[in-house]
Structure formats: structure tokens, C-alpha cells
N, C-alpha and C positions, 0 to 999 in steps of 0.2 A: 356859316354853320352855327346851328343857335347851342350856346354850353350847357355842359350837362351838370356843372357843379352845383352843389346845392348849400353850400357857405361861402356868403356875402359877407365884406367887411361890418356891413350894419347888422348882419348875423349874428357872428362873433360877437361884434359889443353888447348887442343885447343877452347875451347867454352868458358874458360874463356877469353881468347885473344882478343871475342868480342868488349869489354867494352874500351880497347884500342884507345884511335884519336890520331889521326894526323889531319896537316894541309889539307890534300886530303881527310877524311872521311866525306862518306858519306851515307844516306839509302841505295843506291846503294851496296855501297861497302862494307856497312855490313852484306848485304842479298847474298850479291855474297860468302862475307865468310864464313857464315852461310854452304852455299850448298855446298860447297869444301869439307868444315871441316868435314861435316855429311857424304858427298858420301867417303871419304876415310876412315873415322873413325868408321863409325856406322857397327858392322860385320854382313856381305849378302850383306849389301844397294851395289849397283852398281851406282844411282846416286841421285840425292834429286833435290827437288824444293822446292819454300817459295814465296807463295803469302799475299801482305800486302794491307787490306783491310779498307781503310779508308774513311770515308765521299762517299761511294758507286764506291771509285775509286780503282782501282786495282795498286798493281804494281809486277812485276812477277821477280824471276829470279829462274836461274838454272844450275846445274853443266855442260850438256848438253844442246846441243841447242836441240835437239831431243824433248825433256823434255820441252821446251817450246812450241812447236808444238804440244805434248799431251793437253797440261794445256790448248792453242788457241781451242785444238780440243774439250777439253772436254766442254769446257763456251758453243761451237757450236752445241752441238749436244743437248745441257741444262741436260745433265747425266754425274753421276759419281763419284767416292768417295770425291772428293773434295766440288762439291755442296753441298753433304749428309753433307758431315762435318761442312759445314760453314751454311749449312739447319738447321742441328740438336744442334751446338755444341758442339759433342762430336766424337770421336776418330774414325775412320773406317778402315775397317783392308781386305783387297781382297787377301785372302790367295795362290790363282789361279785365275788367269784373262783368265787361257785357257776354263776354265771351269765354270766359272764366269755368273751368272742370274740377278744379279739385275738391272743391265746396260749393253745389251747386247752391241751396238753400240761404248761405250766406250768401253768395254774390247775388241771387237776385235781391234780396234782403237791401244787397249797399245799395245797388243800383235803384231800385225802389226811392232810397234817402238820398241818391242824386252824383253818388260815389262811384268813378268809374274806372280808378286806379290807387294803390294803396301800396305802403312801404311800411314795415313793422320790422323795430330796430329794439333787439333784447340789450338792458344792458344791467348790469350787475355792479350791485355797492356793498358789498359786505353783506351781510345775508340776506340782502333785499337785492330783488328782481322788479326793474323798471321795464313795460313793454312801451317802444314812443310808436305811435302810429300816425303816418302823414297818408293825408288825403286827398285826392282831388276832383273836380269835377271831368275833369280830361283825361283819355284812356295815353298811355304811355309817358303820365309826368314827371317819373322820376326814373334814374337813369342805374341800373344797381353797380355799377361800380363806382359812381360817384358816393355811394351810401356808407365805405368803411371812414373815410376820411369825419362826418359828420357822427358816425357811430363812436367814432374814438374822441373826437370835442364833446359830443354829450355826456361821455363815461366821466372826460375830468372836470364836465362844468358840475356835472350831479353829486360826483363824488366830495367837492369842495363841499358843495353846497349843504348837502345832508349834513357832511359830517358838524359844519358848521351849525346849522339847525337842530342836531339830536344834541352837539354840548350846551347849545344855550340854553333848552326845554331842559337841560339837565340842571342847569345852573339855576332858570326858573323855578321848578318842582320845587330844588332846597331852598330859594328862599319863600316860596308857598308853604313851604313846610317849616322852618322855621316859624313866619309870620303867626302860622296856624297855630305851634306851640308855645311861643308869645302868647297870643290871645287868651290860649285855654290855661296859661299860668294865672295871668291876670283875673280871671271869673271863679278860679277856682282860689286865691289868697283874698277876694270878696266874700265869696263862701264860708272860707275860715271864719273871716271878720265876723259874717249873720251868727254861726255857731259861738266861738267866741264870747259876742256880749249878749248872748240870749243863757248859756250855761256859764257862764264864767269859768270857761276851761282855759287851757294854752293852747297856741298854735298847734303846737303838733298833735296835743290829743285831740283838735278840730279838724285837722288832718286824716288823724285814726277812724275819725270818727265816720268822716265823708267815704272812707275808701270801705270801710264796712259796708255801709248801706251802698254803695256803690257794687259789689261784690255780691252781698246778700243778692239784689234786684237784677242781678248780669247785666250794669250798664257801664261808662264810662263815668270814668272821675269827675272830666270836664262836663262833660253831658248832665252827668246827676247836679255838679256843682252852679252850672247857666240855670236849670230847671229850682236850681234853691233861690238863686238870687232875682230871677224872676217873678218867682212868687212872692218873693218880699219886697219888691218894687209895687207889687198891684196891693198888699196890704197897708202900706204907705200912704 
């Protein structure tokens, strides 16, 4: 009797890998491995998608471009197991799309792009709503009781994973933000300096001075002050 389980030990390893950064990680790039790991890993899936749903914004990827085409097609047509899933929250399972009633429009739509069974796994990380959707070209390839076991490994592979991803984007940001106000200290004590030995003033009334004309003009300090010392770099 052939098994209906759908997490392989080489499953598993790869879905722990998620959690993984690098310097290059990103939602992107975890959503894209997300859908590799699964369309190769998961037995039947031919190929997966994962839509992540946050503050009513979507972001899509997929093993296949095909697969993105369905997921465009399906928001279009407003049917489909992925709506239902992220309608209902919970699992939905279209054992045959040839044969398929609930959503006509969609199912001929999959079947069209070659999809003739389909498993859509809602799963939630704090206020984001992850839909995983597995694909296949063969009618009856995934088995839905075998689905909580692999719904409940994705919750804690994703859960790590994000959480891990949004504190380092957060760690990133401060130091792009720092770096950013490094720079515009540095262009704006230039500034000074032009003002400075053109009026023979002191620092701070070159200071006063730049934040005037910055204020007068509704721009930025830094901005006004890059725009002084560039002009005096081309007079030069």
C-alpha cells in the first residue's frame, strides 16, 4: 500500500534550513525556498505556492511561474480553494479539479495550467496569514489526513523563521539608519565649514544659519546642506 504521509526525513531538513540568514535574506527569499523545498520534497506535490498576507497586502511566490498565473487567476475570478482557505481558515483539499464543483471557473482554469489536484494549508504567525498551496499534476495526490501533521511543521518552521527575519530587518533598518545619520552629520559639519570661512562666523551661528534657509525653503538640513557643498565642489 503506497503511504499517504507527506513529511520525508529530507522534508524536515530542508524546512529546518528556513530559519537560516544571510546577509541577502529576505521575505522574498524565504518564500521562494519555502516553495522549492515543498515542490521537491512533499511526495505527489509537482509544485507549491505561498501566499503572505498581511495588513490586506498580498505577496505571492512560487516554484512555477505557471503557479503564479493560477494564484492571479484565482483572486480574478474571486473562486477557489485558496479564497475558501483564507475565507474560512482552515485547510482545503480539491482531490480532482477535472471533476471539481465547488469552483467551476477555477478548476477548469487549474486544469488548463496542467493542475489536477491541490491542497491549501492556512497558517498563521502573528498577524500575518500564510496560505501554502501544493500542487499536482495527478488527481488524488495528497491524502487530507496526512495534511495536519505537515500544517503543524510549517506553522513552527515559518514561525521561527519570520520571527527570525522581521528582528534582523529590524536590526538592519537601525543600522541604515544610523549609517544614514552618520552621513548627513558629516555633509552637514562640511557645510558649516563652507559657511564658516566664507562669513567668518562660528559653528553654531553656521548652524543657525543653514537651519534658516533650510526652514525658510521647507527642505532638510541634510538635503539643503549636501546641495551647499556640492555647489562648492563644482566652483572649485
Amino acid at each position: 500500500m503506497e503511504s499517504t504521509a507527506m513529511i520525508t526525513p529530507g522534508l524536515a531538513r530542508e524546512l529546518a534550513t528556513l530559519a537560516r540568514l544571510g546577509d541577502d535574506t529576505s521575505t522574498e527569499s524565504v518564500l521562494r525556498s519555502l516553495t522549492t523545498t515543498l515542490a521537491a520534497g512533499v511526495p505527489g506535490c509537482s509544485g507549491a505556492t505561498v501566499e503572505q498576507w498581511r495588513e490586506r497586502r498580498a505577496l505571492v511566490s512560487a516554484s512555477h511561474s505557471e503557479l503564479i498565473a493560477l494564484v492571479e487567476g484565482e483572486r480574478r475570478l474571486g473562486e477557489g480553494p485558496s479564497l475558501e482557505a483564507r475565507g474560512t481558515g482552515r485547510r482545503v483539499l480539491a482531490s480532482d479539479l477535472l471533476t471539481e464543483r465547488r469552483w467551476p471557473g477555477y478548476a477548469a482554469l487549474a486544469v488548463t495550467c496542467g493542475v489536477r489536484s491541490q491542497l491549501v494549508l492556512p497558517i498563521e504567525v502573528g498577524a500575518v496569514q500564510f496560505l501554502v498551496g501544493l500542487h499536482s499534476v495527478r488527481a488524488s495526490a495528497f491524502a487530507d489526513q496526512a495534511a495536519p501533521p505537515l500544517a503543524s511543521m510549517l506553522a513552527e518552521q515559518l514561525s521561527v523563521a519570520m520571527a527570525n527575519l522581521w528582528d534582523f530587518e529590524e536590526v538592519r533598518t537601525d543600522a541604515a539608519q544610523l549609517q544614514e545619520a552618520m552621513a548627513g552629520r558629516a555633509i552637514i559639519d562640511q557645510a558649516k565649514g563652507i559657511i564658516m570661512k566664507t562669513s567668518g562666523c562660528s559653528a553654531e551661528e553656521a548652524f543657525d544659519e543653514l537651519r534658516r534657509i533650510s526652514q525658510h525653503h521647507q527642505v532638510k538640513v541634510a538635503d539643503l546642506a549636501r546641495l551647499l557643498v556640492e555647489e562648492h565642489s563644482r566652483r572649485r
